[in-house]
C-alpha positions in Angstrom: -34.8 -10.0 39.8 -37.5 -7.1 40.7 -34.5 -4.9 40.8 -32.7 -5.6 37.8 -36.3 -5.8 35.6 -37.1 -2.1 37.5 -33.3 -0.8 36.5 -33.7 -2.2 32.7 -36.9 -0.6 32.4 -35.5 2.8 33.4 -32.8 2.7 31.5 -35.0 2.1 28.3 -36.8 4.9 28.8 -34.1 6.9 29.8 -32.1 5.8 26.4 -34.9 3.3 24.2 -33.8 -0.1 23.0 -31.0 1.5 20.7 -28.9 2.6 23.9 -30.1 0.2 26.0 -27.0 -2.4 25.7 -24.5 0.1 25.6 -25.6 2.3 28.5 -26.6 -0.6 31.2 -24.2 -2.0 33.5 -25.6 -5.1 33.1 -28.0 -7.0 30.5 -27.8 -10.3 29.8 -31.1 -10.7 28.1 -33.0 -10.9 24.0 -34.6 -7.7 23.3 -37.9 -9.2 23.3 -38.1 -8.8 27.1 -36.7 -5.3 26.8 -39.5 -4.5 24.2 -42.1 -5.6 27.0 -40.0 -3.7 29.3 -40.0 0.0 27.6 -43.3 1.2 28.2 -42.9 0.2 31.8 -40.2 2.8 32.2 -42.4 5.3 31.4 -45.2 3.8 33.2 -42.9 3.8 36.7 -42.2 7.5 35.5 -45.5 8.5 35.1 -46.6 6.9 38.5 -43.8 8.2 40.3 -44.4 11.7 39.5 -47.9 11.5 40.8 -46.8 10.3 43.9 -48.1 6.6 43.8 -46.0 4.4 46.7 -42.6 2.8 45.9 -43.9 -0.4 46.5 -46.6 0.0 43.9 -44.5 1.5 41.2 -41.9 -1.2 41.7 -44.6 -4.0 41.6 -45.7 -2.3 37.4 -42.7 -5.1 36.4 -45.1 -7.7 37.0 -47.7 -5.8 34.4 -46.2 -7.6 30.6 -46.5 -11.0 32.2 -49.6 -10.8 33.4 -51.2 -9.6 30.8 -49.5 -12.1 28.9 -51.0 -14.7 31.1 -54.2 -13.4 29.8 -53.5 -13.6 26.4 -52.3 -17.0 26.8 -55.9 -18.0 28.4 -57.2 -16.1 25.5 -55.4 -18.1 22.8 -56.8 -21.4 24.7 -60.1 -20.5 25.0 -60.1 -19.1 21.5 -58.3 -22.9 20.2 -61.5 -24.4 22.2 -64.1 -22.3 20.6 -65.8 -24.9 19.4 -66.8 -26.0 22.4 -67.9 -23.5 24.5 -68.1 -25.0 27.7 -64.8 -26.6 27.0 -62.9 -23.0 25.7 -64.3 -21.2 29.6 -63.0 -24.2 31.3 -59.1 -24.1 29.2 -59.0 -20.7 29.8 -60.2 -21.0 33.5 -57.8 -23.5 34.0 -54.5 -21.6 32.8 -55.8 -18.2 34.6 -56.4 -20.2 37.6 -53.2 -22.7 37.6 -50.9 -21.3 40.8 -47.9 -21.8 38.8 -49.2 -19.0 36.5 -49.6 -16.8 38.9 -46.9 -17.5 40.9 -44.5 -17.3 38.0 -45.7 -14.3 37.0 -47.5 -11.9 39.8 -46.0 -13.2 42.6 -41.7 -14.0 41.6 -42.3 -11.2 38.6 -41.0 -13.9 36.3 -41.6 -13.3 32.4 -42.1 -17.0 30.9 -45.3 -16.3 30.0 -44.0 -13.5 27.7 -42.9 -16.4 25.1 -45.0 -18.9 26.0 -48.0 -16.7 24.6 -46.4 -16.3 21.1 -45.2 -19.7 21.3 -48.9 -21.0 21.4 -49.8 -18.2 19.4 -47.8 -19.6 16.6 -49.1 -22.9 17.0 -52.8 -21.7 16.7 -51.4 -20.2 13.5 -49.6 -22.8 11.9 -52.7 -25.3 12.5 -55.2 -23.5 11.4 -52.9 -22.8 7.9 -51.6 -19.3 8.9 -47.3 -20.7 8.4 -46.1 -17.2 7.8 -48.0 -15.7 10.8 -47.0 -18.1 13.1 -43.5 -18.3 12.2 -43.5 -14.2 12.7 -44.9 -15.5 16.3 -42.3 -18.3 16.7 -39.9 -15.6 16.4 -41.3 -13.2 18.6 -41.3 -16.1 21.5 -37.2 -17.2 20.7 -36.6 -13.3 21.0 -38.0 -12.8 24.0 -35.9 -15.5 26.3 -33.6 -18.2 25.3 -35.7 -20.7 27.1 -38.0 -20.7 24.1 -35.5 -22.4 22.1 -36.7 -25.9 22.8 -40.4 -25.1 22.0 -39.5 -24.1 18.1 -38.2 -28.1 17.6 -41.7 -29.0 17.2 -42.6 -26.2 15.0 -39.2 -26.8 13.2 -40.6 -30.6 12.5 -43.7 -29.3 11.8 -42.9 -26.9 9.2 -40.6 -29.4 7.5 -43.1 -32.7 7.5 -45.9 -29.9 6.5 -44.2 -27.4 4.2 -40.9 -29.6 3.3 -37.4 -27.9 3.3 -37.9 -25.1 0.7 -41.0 -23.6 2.0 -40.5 -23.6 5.7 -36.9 -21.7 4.9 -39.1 -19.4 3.5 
């Protein structure tokens, strides 16, 4: 995948999101990905042209998901603020999981990258911000397709919450 994430982020900064589908060879991804993806182009540009190793200018694909995995850790210890002792440990606990960074420093994966909008969206919607957290929701379905199961709560939510004509809205 490093590969592929390295050649979509070049191409996005060779042609920007409006080009992007019709100039790579291959892309089978939502543009939310891309979006995270564009600024590392330049980034890997930028670095290359100062003469920073291959290795290390390959390895900037990992940067969206681990900042992400940050603002997840952020969004839980921000949920727990009322406890204090209880919002260091949540966000101790995500930035420490190995699955986190495994996922995302070590494979280069991106799930964290709707996850974080995903929960971002819930810290909205329960804390009476709907419209905000549905512009999150939708954020987090752009950005992989694997989101797609995480909006049936929301979806319930909004609908037990809201009823029909204002979660439409």
């Amino acid at each position: 995948d490093l590969g592929l994430f390295n050649y979509w982020a070049d191409t996005l900064r060779e042609f920007g999101p409006w080009g992007f589908y019709a100039n790579a060879s291959y892309a089978d991804y939502t543009p939310g990905y891309l979006y995270a993806l564009w600024p590392i182009g330049y980034l890997r540009d930028f670095a290359s042209g100062m003469g920073v190793a291959q290795d290390v200018v390959d390895s900037l694909i990992k940067l969206p998901a681990v900042l992400a995995d940050f603002g997840i850790a952020a969004v839980v210890g921000y949920a727990l603020r009322a406890r204090p002792g209880w919002a260091i440990a949540g966000a101790l606990a995500v930035l420490l999981s190995p699955a986190v960074w495994y996922v995302s420093a070590w494979w280069a994966q991106f799930e964290s990258l709707y996850v974080l909008p995903m929960l971002a969206g819930w810290a909205l919607v329960t804390r009476g911000r709907p419209g905000w957290a549905a512009v999150a929701i939708a954020i987090g379905l752009m950005t992989k397709p694997q989101a797609l199961p995480l909006a049936i709560p929301f979806v319930a939510y909004y609908l037990r919450r809201f009823g029909l004509g204002e979660s439409v809205r």
